[in-house]
N, C-alpha and C positions, 0 to 999 in steps of 0.2 A: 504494500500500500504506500503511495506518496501522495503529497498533497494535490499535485496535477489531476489523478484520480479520483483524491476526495473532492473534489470542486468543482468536476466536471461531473461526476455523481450526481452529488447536491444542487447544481444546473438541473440536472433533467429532472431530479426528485421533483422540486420546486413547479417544473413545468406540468411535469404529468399529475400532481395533485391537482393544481389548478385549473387541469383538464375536466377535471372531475373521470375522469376516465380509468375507471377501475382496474380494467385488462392492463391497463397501460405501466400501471402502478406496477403492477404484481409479476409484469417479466423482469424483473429485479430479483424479485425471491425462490430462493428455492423450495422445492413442495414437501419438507420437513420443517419450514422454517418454525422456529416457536417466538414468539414475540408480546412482551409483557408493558402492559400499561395501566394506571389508574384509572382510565376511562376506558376499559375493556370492563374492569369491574364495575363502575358508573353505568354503563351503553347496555352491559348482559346481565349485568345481577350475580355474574361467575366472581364469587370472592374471591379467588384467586388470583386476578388480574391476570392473565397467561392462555395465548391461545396456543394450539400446535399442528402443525400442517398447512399448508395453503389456505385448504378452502373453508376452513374456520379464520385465518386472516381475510378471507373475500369476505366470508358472513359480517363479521365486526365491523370491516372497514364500511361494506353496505349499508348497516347499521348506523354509522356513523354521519354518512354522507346523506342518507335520510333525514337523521335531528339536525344536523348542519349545509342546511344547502348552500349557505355561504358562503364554503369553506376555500379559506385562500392563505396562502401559503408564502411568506419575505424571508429568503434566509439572511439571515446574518452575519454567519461568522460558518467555519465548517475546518475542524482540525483532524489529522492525520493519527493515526498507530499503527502499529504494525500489521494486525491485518482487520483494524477496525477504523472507523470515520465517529466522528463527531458532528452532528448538523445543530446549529442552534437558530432558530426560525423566529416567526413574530406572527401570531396566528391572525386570524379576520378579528377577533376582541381586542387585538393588540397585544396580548401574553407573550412571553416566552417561555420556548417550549426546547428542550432537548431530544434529538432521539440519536441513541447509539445502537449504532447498527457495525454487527460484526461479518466478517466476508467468509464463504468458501468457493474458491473454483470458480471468482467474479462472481457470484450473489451473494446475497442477501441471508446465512441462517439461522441467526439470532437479531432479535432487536428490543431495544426497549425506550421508553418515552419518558422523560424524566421534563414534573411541572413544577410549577411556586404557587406564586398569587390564585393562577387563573385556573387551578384545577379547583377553587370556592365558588368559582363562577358558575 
């Protein structure tokens, strides 16, 4: 991973959310992916916050895009590791939001979304 990579990533992250285009989203991920957020447990009522596999990432994120038709996405900042990225964003409320997401084999199969303020919202 280098930062050329994370950036150019978090380029099309940013694009393809904003598409609202869900397929679009998800050739990023690989279909083991597991992916943990506070608003997974919020959206599904699954207290665990933690989906795994694809197509419970498609369900959630469906979910999501449903209660948020707004949904739009400014990244910020987006830092490099070894085989993991940093995105820090600025949602449609204006929050900031983290999601680290870790790579295999150029996807996506783990990630998670780390909030502040606006996970009260």
């Amino acid at each position: 991973m280098d930062l050329a990579f994370a950036r150019k990533f978090a380029a099309e992250w940013q694009d393809d959310w904003n598409s609202h285009d869900l397929e679009r989203v998800l050739t990023h991920y690989h279909e083991d992916v597991t992916f943990s957020s506070p608003m997974i447990a919020r959206f599904t009522g699954d207290a665990s916050g933690t989906v795994r596999g694809k197509d419970a990432l498609r369900a959630y994120w469906a979910r999501g895009l449903e209660l948020i038709p707004d949904l739009e996405f400014e990244v910020m900042d987006v830092r490099a590791g070894v085989d993991t990225l940093v995105i820090d964003y600025r949602n449609q409320i204006g929050g900031r939001v983290y999601e680290v997401l870790t790579f295999r084999d150029g996807l996506v199969s783990a990630g998670l979304g780390a909030y502040g303020e606006t996970l009260a919202r």
